[in-house]
Every structure is written in structure tokens, then in C-alpha cells.
C-alpha positions in Angstrom: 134.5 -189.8 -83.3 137.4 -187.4 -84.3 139.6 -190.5 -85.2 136.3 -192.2 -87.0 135.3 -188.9 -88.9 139.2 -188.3 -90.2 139.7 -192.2 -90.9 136.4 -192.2 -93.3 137.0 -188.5 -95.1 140.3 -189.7 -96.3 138.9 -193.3 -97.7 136.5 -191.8 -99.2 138.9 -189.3 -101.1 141.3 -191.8 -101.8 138.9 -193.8 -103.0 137.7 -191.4 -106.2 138.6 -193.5 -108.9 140.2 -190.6 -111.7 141.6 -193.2 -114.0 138.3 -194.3 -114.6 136.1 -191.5 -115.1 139.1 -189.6 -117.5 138.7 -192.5 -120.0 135.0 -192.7 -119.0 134.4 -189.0 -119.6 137.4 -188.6 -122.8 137.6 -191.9 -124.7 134.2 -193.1 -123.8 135.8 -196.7 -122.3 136.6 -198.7 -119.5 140.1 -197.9 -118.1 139.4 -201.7 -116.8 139.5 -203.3 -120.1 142.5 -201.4 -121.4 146.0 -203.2 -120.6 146.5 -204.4 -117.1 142.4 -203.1 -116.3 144.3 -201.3 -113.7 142.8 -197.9 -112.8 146.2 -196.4 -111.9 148.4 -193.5 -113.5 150.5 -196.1 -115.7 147.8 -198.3 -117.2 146.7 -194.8 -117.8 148.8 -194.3 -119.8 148.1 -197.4 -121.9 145.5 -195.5 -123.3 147.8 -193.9 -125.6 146.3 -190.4 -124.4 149.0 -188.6 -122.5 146.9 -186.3 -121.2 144.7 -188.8 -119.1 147.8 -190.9 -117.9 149.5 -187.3 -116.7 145.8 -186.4 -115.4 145.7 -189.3 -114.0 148.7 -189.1 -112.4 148.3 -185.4 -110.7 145.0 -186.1 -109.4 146.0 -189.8 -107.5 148.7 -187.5 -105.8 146.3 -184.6 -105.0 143.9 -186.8 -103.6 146.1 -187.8 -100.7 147.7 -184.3 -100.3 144.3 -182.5 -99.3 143.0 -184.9 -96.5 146.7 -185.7 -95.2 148.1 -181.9 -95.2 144.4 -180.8 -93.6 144.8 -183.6 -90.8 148.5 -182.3 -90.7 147.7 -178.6 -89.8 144.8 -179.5 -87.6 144.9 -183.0 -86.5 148.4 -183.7 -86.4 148.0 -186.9 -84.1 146.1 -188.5 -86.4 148.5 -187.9 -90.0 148.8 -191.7 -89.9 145.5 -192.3 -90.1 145.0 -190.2 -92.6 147.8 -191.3 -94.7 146.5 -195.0 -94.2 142.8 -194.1 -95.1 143.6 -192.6 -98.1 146.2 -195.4 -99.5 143.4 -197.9 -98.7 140.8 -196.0 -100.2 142.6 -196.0 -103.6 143.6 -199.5 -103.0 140.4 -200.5 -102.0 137.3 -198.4 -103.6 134.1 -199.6 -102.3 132.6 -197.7 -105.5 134.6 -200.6 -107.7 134.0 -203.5 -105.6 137.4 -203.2 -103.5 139.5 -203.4 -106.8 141.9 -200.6 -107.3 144.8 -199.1 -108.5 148.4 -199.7 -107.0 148.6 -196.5 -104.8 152.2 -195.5 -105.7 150.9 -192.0 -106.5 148.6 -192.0 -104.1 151.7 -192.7 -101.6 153.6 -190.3 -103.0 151.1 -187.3 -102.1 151.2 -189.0 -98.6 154.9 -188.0 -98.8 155.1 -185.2 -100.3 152.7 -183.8 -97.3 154.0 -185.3 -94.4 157.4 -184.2 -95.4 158.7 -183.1 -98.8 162.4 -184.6 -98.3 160.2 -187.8 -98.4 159.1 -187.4 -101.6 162.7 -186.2 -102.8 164.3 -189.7 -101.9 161.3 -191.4 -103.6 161.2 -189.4 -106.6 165.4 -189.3 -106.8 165.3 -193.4 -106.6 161.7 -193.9 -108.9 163.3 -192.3 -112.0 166.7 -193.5 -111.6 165.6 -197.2 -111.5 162.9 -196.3 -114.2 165.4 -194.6 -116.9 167.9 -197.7 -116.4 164.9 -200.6 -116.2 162.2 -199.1 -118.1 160.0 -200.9 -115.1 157.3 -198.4 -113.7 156.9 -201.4 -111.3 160.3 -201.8 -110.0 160.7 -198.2 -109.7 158.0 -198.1 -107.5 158.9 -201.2 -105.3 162.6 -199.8 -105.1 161.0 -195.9 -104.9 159.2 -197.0 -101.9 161.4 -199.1 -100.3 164.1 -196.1 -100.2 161.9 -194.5 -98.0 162.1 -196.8 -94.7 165.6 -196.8 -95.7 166.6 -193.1 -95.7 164.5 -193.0 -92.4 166.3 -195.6 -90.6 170.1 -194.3 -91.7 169.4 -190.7 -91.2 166.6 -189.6 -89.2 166.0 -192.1 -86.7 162.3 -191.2 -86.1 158.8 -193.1 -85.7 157.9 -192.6 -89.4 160.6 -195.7 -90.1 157.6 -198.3 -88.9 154.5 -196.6 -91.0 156.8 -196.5 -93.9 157.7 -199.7 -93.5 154.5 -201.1 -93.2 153.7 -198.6 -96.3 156.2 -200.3 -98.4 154.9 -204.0 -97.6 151.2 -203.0 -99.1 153.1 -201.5 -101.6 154.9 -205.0 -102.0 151.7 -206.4 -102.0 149.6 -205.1 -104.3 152.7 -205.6 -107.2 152.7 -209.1 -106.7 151.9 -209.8 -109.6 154.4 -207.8 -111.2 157.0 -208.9 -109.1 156.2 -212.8 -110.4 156.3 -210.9 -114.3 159.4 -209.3 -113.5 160.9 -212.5 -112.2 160.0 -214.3 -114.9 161.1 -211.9 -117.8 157.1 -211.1 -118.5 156.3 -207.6 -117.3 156.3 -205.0 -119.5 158.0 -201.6 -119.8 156.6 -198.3 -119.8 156.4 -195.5 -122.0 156.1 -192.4 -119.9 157.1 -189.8 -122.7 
């Protein structure tokens, strides 16, 4: 019941869709029919309203960081489960048929709370790729592939497999991106 209760808490905050109800509540649209109709931080920004994209942004990453960091202090068994639920939950929202965002900030409050040095080698390798590609995309793919990476060379611990499995949904919900970038198509982003 414990594992069931701490599985469904963290969907279910994962799963609050921010990007949408910012442009529902401040531009009066549907984040879905702007750009990419993605509900994540950088189609957020598409809006041309820095504010929601950078509102956007914080809340994704808070919405991982209370449920994991509660399970964390109290639960600690159960962090992965946690983690997962919540990545899936923005992933897949049952408020928006199943169809989310990306869950790169969402995964990067799952790092930032199960260990800050985490989110240090994400953060490090996101904006170096992003200021030399301009590619929010392939910052994120090479952000969270670092992760699995840094694990395996220097800390040697059973977080190398969840972060690993972690970086193929990651892969998997930018496939489409990944076939732009391959093909010269995807777009850059503007994140000042």
C-alpha cells in the first residue's frame, strides 16, 4: 500500500500540467496550439512571454522536488519510485489524454533532490551544448546522458541503471527532434 500510495502522489504531481494553465490563465490560449503544442518549459517559451516559459520552467522542476525529497527523508527505499512516478506523470498526464511535455525539467528536479552533484553535471553539460548548438533538444539528450556517464566513471553506485533507464525515456520522448536534428529541421531556441 505504502509503495502504491507513494507511486500515485508523485504521478499525480508530476502530472499538473503548468505550461498550460500559465497561457490558459495569462494569454488566454492553448499552450497546445502554440509551436511544437508541447506543454514543456521551451515551447513555453514560444509564447514570447518570458515570464511563463521561466514559470514554466521553475514549477516542472518543483513538481518533482516535493514528492521525491519527501519520499527521500521518509521513504528512502522507495526514491525510485518516486522519481519514476513523477517523470511519467509529466510525460504522461491523464488530465491531457496521456500527451505531455518532454520531462527534462521535471528530471532535473529528480536530480537536483536525489543528489545535487547530479544536477551540477546536467546543468554544466545542458548549457555548454546549448550556448555552442543553440539546440534545447540536444542539450537535453547530451545533459541527460552525462548523467549515467559521470555515475559509471566516478561513483560506481546503483543510481547508474535508473539513470540509465532515465536517459532512454528521455531519448524517447525527443524522437522526433532527434529525426529534425538529423535532418537540419529542428529549430533553435531563444532562452534570453
Amino acid at each position: 500500500m505504502e509503495l502504491f500510495t507513494i507511486g500515485i502522489i508523485s504521478y499525480l504531481m508530476g502530472s499538473i500540467p503548468f505550461g498550460l494553465i500559465l497561457t490558459k490563465i495569462f494569454l488566454k490560449k492553448d499552450i497546445r496550439d502554440i509551436g511544437s503544442g508541447n506543454i514543456g518549459a521551451t515551447n513555453a517559451l514560444r509564447t514570447g512571454n518570458k515570464f511563463i516559459g521561466y514559470s514554466t520552467l521553475i514549477l516542472d522542476v518543483v513538481k518533482a522536488v516535493i514528492p521525491v525529497l519527501y519520499v527521500k527523508v521518509n521513504f528512502p527505499d522507495q526514491i525510485y519510485v518516486s522519481a519514476l512516478c513523477a517523470f511519467l506523470g509529466h510525460v504522461f498526464p491523464v488530465w491531457l489524454k496521456f500527451k505531455g511535455g518532454k520531462g527534462v525539467a521535471t528530471y532535473v528536479g529528480i536530480l537536483c533532490s536525489m543528489n545535487i552533484m547530479f544536477g551540477i553535471v546536467f546543468g554544466i553539460c545542458w548549457l555548454v551544448t546549448f550556448f555552442i548548438s543553440k539546440f534545447s533538444s540536444l542539450a537535453s539528450l547530451i545533459g541527460s546522458f552525462s548523467v549515467p556517464v559521470y555515475l559509471f566513471l566516478f561513483e560506481s553506485t546503483e543510481n547508474e541503471l535508473f539513470f540509465g533507464i532515465m536517459f532512454i525515456l528521455i531519448f524517447y520522448t525527443h524522437r522526433e527532434n532527434i529525426k529534425r536534428l538529423i535532418n537540419k529541421e529542428e529549430n533553435k531556441t531563444k532562452i534570453y
